[in-house]
DSSP file (Angstrom, degrees, kcal/mol; ACC not computed):
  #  RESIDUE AA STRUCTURE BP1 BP2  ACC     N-H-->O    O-->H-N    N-H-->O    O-->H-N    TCO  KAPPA ALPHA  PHI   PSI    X-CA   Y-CA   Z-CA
    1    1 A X              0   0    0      0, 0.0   130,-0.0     0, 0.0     0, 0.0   0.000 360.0 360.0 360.0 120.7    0.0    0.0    0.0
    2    2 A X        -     0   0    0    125,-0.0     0, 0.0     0, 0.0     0, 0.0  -0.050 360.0-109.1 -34.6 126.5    1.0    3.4   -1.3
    3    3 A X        -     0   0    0     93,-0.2     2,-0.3     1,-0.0    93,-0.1  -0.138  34.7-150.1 -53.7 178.2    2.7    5.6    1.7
    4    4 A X        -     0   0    0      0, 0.0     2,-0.3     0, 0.0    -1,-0.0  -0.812  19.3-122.8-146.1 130.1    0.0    8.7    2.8
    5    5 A X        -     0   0    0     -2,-0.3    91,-0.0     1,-0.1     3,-0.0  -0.479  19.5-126.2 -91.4 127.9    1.5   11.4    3.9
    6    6 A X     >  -     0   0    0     -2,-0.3     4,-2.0     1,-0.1     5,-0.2  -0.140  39.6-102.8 -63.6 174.9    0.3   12.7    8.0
    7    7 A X  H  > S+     0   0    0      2,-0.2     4,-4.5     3,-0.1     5,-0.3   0.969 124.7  62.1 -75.4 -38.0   -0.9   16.6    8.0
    8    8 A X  H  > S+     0   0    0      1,-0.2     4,-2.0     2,-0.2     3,-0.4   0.977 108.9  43.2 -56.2 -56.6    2.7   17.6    9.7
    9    9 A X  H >> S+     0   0    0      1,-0.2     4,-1.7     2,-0.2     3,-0.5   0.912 111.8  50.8 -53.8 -39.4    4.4   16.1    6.3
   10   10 A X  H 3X S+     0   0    0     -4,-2.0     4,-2.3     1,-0.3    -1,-0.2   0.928 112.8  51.8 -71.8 -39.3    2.0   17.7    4.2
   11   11 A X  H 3X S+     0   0    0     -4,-4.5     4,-0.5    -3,-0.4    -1,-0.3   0.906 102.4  52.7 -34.9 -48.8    3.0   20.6    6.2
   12   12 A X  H XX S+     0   0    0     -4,-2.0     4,-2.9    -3,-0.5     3,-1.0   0.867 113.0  47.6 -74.5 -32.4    6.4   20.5    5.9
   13   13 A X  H 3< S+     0   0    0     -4,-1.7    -1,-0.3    -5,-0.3    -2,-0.2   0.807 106.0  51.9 -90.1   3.0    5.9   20.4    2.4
   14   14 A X  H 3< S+     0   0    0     -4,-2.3     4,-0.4    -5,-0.2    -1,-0.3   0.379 108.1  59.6 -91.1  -3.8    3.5   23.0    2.2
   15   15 A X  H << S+     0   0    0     -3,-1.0     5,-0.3    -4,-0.5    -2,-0.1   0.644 107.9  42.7 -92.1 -56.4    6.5   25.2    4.4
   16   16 A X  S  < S+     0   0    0     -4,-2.9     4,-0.4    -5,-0.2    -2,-0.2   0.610 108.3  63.0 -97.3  11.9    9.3   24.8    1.7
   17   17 A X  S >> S+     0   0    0     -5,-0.3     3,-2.7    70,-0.3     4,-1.1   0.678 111.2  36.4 -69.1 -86.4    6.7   25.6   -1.0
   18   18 A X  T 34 S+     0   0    0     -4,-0.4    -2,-0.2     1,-0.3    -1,-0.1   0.414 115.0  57.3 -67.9   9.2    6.4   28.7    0.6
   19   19 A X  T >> S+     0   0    0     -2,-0.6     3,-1.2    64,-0.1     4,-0.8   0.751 110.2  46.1 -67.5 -41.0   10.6   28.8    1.4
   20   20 A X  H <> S+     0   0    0     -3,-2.7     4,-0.8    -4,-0.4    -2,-0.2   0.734 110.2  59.3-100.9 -27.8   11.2   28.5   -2.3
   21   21 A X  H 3< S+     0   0    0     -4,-1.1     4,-0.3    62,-0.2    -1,-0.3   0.601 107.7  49.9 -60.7 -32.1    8.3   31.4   -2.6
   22   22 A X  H <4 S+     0   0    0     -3,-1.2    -2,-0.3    -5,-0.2    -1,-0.2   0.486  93.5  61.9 -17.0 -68.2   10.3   33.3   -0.8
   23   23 A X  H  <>S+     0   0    0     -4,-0.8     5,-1.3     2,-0.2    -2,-0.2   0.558 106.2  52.7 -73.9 -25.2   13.5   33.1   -2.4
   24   24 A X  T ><5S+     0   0    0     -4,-0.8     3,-2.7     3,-0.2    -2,-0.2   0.918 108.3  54.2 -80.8 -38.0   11.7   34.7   -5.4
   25   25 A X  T 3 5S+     0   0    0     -4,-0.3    -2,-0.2     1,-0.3    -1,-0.1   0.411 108.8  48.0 -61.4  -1.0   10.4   37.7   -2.9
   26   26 A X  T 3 5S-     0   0    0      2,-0.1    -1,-0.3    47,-0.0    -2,-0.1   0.272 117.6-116.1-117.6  10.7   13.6   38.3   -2.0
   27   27 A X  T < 5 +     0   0    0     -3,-2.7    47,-0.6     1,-0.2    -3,-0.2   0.360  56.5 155.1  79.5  -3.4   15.3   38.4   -5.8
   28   28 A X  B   < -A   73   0A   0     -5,-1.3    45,-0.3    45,-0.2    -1,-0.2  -0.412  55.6-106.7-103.0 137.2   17.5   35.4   -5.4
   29   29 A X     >  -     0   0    0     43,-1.7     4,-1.1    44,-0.1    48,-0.2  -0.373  33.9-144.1 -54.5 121.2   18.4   33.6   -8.9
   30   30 A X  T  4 S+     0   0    0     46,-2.6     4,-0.4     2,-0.2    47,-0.1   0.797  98.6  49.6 -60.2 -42.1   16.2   30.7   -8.5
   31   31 A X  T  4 S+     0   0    0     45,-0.4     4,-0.3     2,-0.2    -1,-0.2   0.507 112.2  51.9 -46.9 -26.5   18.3   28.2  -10.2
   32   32 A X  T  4 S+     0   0    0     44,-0.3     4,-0.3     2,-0.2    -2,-0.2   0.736 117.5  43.6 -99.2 -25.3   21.4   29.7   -7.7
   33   33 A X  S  < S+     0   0    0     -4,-1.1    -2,-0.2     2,-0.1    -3,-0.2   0.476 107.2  49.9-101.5 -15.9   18.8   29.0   -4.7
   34   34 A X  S  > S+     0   0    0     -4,-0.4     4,-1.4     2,-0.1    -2,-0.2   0.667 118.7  43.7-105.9 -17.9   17.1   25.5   -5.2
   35   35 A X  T  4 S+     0   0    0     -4,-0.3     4,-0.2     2,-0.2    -2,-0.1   0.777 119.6  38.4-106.2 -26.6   20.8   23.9   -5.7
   36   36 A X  T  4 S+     0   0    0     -4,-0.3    -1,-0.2     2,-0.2    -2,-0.1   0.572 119.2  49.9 -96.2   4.6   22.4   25.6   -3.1
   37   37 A X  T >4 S+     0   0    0      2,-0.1     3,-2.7     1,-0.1     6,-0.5   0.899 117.5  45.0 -82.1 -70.3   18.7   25.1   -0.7
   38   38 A X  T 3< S+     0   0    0     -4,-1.4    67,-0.2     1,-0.4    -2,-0.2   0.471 113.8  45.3 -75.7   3.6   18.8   21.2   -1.7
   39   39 A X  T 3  S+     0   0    0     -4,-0.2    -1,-0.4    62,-0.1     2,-0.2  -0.188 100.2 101.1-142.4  38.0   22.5   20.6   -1.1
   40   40 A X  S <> S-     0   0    0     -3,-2.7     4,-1.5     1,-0.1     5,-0.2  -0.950  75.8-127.7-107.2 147.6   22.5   22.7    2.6
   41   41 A X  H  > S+     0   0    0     -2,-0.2     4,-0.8     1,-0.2    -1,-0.1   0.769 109.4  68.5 -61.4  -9.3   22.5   21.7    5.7
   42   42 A X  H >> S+     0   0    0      1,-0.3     4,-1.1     2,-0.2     3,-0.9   0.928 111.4  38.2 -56.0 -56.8   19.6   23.9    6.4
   43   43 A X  H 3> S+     0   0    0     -6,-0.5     4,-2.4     1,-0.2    -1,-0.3   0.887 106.7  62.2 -68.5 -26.5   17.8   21.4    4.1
   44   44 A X  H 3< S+     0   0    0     -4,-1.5    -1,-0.2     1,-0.2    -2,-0.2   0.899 101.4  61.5 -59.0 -23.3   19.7   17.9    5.6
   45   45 A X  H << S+     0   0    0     -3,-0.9     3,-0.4    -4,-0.8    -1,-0.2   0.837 100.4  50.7 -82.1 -37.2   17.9   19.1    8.9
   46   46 A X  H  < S+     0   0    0     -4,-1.1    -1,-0.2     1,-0.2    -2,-0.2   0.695  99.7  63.4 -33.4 -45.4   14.6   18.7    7.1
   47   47 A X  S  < S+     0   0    0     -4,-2.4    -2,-0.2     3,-0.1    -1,-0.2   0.498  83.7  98.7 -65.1  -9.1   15.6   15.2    6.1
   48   48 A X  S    S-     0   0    0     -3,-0.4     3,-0.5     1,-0.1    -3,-0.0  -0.679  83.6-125.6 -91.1 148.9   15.7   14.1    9.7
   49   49 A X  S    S+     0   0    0      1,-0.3     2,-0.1    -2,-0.2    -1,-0.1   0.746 103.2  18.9 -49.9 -30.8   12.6   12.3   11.0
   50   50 A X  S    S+     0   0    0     -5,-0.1    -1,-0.3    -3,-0.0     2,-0.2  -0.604  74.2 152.0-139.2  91.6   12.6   15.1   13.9
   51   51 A X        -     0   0    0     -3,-0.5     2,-0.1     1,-0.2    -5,-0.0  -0.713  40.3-135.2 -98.4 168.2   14.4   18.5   13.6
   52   52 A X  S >  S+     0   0    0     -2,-0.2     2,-8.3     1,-0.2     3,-1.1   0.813 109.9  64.0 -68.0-104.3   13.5   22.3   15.4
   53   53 A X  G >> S+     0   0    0      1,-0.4     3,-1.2     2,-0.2     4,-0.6   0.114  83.6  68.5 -80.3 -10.3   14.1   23.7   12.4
   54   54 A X  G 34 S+     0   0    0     -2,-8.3    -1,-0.4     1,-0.3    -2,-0.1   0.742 106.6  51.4 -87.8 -12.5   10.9   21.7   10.8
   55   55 A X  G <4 S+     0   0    0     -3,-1.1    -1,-0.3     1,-0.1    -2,-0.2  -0.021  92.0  77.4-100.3  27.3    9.0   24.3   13.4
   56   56 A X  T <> S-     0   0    0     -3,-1.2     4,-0.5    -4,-0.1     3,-0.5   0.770  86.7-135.8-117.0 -32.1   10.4   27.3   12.4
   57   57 A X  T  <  -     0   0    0     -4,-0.6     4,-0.5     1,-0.2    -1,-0.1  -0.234  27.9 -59.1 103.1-177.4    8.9   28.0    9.8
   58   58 A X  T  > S+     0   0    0      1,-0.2     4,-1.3     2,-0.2    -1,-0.2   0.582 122.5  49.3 -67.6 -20.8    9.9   29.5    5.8
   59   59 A X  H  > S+     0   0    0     -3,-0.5     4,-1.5     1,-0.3    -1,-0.2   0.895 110.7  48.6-119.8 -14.4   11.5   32.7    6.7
   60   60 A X  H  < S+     0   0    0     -4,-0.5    -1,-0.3     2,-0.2    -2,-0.2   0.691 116.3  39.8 -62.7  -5.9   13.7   31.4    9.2
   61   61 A X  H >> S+     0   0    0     -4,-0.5     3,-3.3     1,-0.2     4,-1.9   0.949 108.1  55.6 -89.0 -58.3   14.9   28.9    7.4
   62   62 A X  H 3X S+     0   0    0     -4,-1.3     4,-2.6     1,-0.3    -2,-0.2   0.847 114.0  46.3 -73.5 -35.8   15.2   30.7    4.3
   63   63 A X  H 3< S+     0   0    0     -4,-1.5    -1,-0.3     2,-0.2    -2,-0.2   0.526 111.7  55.5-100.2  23.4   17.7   33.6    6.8
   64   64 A X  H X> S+     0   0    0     -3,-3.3     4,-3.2     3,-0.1     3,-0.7   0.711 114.5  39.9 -99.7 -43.9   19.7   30.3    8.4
   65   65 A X  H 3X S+     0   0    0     -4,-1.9     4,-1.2     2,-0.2    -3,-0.2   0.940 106.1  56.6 -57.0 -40.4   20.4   29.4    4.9
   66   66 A X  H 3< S+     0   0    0     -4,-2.6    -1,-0.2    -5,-0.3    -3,-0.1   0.682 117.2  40.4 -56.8 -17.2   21.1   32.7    3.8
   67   67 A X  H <4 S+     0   0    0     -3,-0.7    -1,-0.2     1,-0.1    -2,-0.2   0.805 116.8  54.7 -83.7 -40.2   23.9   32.6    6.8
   68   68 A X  H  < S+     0   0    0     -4,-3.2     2,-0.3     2,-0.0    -2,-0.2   0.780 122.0   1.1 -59.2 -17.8   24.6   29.3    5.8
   69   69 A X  S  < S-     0   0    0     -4,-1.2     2,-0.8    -5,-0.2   -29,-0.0  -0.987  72.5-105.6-155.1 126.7   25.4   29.7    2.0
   70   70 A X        -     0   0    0     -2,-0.3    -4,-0.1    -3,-0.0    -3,-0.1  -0.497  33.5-165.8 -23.5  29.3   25.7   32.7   -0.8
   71   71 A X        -     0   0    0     -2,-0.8   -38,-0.1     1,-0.1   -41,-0.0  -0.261  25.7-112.2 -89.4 170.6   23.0   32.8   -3.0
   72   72 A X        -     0   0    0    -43,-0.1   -43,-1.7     1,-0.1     2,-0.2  -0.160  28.5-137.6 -88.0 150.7   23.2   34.7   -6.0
   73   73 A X  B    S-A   28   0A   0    -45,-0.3   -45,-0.2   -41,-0.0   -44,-0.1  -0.452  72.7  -2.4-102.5-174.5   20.6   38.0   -6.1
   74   74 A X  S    S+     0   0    0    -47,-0.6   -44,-0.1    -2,-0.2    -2,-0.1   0.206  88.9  97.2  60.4-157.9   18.8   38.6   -9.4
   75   75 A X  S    S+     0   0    0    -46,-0.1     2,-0.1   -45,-0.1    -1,-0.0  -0.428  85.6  19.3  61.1-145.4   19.4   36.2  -12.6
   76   76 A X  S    S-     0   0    0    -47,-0.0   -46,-2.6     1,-0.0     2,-0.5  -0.196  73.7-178.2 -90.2  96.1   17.1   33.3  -13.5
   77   77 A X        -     0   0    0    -48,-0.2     2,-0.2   -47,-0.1   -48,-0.1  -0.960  11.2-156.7-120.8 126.5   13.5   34.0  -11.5
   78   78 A X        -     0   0    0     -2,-0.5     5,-0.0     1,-0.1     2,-0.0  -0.552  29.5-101.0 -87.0 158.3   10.8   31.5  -11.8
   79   79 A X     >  -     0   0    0     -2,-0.2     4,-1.3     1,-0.1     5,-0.2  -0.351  36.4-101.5 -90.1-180.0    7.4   32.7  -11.2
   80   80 A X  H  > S+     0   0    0      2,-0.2     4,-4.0     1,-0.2     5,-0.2   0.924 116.0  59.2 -58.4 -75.2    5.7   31.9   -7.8
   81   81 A X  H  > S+     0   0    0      2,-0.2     4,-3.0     1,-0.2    -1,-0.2   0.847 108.3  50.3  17.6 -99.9    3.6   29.0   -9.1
   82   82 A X  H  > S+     0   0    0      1,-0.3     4,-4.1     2,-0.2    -1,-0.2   0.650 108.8  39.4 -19.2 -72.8    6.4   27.6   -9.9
   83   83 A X  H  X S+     0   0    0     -4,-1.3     4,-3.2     2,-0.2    -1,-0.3   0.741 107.7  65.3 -55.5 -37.2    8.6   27.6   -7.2
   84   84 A X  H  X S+     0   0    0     -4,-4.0     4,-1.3    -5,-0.2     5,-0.3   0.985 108.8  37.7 -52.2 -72.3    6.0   26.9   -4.9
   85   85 A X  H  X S+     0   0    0     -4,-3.0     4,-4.6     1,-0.2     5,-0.5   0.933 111.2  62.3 -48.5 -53.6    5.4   23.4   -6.4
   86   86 A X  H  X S+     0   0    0     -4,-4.1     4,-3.0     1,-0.2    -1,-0.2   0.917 110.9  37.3 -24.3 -68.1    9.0   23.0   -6.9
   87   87 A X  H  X S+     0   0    0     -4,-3.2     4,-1.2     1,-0.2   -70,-0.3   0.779 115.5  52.3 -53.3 -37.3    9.5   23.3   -3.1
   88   88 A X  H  X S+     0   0    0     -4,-1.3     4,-3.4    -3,-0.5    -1,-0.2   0.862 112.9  42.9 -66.8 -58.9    6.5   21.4   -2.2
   89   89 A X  H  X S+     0   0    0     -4,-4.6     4,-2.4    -5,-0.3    -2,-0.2   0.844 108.1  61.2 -76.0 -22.5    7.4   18.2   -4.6
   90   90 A X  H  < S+     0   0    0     -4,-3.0    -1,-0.2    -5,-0.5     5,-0.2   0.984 114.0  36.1 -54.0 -52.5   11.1   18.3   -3.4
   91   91 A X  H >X S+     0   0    0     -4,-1.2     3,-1.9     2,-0.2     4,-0.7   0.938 112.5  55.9 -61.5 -57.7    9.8   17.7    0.2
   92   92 A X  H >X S+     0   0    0     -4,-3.4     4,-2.9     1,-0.3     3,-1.0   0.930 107.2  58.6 -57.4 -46.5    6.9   15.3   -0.7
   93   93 A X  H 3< S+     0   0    0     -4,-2.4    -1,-0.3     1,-0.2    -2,-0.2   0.396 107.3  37.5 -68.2  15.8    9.6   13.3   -2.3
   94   94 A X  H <4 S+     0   0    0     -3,-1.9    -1,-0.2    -4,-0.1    -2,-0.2   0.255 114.9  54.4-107.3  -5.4   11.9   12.7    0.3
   95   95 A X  H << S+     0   0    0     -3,-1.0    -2,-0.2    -4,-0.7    -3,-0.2   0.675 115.7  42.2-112.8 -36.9    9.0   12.2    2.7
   96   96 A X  S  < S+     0   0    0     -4,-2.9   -93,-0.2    -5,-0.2    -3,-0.1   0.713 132.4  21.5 -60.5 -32.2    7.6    9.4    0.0
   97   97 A X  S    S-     0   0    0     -5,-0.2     2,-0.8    -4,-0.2    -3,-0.1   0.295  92.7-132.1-127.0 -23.1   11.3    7.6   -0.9
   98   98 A X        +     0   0    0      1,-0.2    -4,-0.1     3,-0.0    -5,-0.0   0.030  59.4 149.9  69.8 -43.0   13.2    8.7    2.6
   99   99 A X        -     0   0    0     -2,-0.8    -1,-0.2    -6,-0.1    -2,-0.1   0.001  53.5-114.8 -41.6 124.5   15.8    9.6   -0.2
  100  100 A X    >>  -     0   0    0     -3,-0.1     3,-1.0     3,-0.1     4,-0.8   0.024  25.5-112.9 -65.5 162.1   17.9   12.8    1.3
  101  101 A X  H >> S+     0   0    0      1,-0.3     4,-2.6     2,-0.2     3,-0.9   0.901 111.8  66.8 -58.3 -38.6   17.4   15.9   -0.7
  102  102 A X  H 34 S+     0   0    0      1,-0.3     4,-0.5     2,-0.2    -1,-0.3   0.636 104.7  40.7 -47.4 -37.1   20.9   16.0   -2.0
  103  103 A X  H <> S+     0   0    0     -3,-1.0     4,-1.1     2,-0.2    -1,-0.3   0.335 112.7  65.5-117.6  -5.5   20.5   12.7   -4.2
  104  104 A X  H <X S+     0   0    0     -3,-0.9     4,-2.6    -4,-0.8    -2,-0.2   0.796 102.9  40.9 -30.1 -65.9   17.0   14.4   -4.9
  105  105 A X  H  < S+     0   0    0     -4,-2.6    -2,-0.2     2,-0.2    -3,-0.2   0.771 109.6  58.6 -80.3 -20.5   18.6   17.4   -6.7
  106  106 A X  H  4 S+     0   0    0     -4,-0.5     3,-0.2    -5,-0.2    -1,-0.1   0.976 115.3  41.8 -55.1 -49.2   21.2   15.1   -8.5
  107  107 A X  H  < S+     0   0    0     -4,-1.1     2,-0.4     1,-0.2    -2,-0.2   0.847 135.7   9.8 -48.2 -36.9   18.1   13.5   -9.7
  108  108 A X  S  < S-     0   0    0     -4,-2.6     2,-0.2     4,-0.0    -1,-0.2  -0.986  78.3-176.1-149.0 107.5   15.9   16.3  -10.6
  109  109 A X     >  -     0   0    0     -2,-0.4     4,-4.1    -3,-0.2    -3,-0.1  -0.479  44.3 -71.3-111.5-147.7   17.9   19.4  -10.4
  110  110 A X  H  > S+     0   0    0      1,-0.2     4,-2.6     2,-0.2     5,-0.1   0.852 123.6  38.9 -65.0 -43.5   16.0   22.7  -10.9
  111  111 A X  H  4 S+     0   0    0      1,-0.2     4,-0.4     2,-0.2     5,-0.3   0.875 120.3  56.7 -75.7 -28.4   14.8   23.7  -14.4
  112  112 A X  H  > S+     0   0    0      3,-0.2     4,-4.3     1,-0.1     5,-0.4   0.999 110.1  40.9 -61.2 -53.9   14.0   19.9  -14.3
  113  113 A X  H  X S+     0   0    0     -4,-4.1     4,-3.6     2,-0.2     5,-0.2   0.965 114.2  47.4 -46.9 -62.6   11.9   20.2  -11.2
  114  114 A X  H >X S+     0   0    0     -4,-2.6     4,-0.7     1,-0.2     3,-0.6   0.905 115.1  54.8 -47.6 -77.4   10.0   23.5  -12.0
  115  115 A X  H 34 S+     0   0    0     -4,-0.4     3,-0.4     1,-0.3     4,-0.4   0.635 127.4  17.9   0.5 -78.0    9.5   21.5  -15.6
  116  116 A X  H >X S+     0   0    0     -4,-4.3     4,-1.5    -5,-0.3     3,-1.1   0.814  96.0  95.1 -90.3 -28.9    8.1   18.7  -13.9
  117  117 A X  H <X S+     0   0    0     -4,-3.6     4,-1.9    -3,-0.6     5,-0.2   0.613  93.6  43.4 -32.0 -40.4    6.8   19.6  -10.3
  118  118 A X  H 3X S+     0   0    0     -4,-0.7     4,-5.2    -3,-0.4    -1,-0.3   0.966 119.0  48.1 -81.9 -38.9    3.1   20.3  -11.1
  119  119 A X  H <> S+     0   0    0     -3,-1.1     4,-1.5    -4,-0.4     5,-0.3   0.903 116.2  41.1 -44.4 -71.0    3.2   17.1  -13.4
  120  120 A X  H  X S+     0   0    0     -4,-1.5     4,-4.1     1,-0.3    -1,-0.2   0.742 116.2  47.8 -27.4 -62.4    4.8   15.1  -10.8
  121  121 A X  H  X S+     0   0    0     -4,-1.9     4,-2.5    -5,-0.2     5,-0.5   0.974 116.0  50.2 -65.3 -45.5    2.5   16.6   -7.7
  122  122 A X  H  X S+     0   0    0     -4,-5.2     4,-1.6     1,-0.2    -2,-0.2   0.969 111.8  43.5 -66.3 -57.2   -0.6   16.0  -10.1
  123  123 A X  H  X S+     0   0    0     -4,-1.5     4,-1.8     1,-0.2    -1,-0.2   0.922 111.5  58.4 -38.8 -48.5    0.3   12.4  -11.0
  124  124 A X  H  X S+     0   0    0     -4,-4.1     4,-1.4    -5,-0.3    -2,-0.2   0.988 108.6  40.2 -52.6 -52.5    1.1   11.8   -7.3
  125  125 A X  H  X S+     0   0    0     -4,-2.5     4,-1.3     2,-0.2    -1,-0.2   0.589 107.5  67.0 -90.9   7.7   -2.3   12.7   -5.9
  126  126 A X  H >X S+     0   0    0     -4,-1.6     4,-2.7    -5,-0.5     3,-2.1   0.978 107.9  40.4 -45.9 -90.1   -3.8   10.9   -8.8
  127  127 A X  H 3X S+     0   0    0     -4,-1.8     4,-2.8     1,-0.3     3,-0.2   0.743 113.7  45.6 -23.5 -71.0   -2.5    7.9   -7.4
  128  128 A X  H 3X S+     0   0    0     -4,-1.4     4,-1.3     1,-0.2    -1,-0.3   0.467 110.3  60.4 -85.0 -15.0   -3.1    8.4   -3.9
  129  129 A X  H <X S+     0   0    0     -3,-2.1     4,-1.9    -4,-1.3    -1,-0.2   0.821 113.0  45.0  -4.5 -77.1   -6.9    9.6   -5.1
  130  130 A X  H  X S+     0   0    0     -4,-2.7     4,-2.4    -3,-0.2    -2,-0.2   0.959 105.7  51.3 -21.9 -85.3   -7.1    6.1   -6.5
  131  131 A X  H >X S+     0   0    0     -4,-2.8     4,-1.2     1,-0.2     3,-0.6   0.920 110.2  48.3 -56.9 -35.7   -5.8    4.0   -4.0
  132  132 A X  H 3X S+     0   0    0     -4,-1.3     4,-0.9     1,-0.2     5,-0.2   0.820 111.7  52.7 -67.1 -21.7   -8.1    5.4   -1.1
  133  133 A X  H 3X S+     0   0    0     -4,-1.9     4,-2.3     3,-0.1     5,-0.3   0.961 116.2  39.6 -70.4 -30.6  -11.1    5.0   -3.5
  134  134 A X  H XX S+     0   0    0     -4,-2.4     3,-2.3    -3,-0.6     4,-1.8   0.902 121.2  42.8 -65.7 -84.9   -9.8    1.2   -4.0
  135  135 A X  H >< S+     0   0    0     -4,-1.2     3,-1.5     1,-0.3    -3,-0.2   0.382 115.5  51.7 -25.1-106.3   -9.0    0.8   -0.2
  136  136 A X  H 3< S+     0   0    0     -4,-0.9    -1,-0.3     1,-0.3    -2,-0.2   0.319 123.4  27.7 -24.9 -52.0  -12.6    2.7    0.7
  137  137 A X  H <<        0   0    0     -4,-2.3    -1,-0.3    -3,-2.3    -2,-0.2   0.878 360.0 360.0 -88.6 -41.6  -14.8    0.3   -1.7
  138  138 A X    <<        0   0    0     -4,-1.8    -1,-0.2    -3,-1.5    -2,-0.1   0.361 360.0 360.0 -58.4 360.0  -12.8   -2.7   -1.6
């Protein structure tokens, strides 16, 4: 049976949607900000089953990375949308697979993610739409 995500995960991904939502309200090159996000520790601390930081909410995280890490102001800005889902489907997939974000963004790094992220998210709750109707009637 397909995982289902509890409301704190859905949170959490619903937190770095609106990190990565952020990073556009603050100028930062989107491309310069999702590789250096997904390959911080700011983000490894996410990957743990329990961190503070997973209570802190988008705009502290978003100024512990900004301590943490350079990113770049300006350049390559994706529109809100975008980035939102981006952030959101990075998190639901490490919360689906356990796989850390870091071997996440090898996989799927950014213009691939915006690219795919709504696809991805829509096909995901497809699924999980599915199975609870099977599971529900069955």
């Amino acid at each position: 049976m397909p995982k289902t995500l509890s409301g704190f995960e859905r949170q959490l991904c619903d937190i770095q949607g609106r990190l990565f939502e952020r990073s556009l309200e603050k100028g930062l090159d989107s491309i310069d900000f999702t590789e250096k996000f997904m390959n911080s520790e700011s983000c490894a601390y996410l990957d743990m089953p329990y961190d503070r930081l997973q209570w802190a909410g988008e705009e502290y995280i978003l100024e512990n990375l900004l301590d943490e890490t350079d990113v770049r102001a300006a350049g390559t800005l994706f529109g809100k949308e975008e980035l939102f889902w981006a952030g959101y489907v990075y998190r639901y997939w490490h919360l689906l697979t356990g796989e850390s974000s870091r071997d996440i963004y090898k996989q799927a790094d950014a213009i691939q993610s915006i690219k795919g992220s709504v696809t991805f998210f829509v096909v995901l709750t497809l699924i999980n739409v599915v199975v609870a109707f099977i599971v529900a009637f069955a």
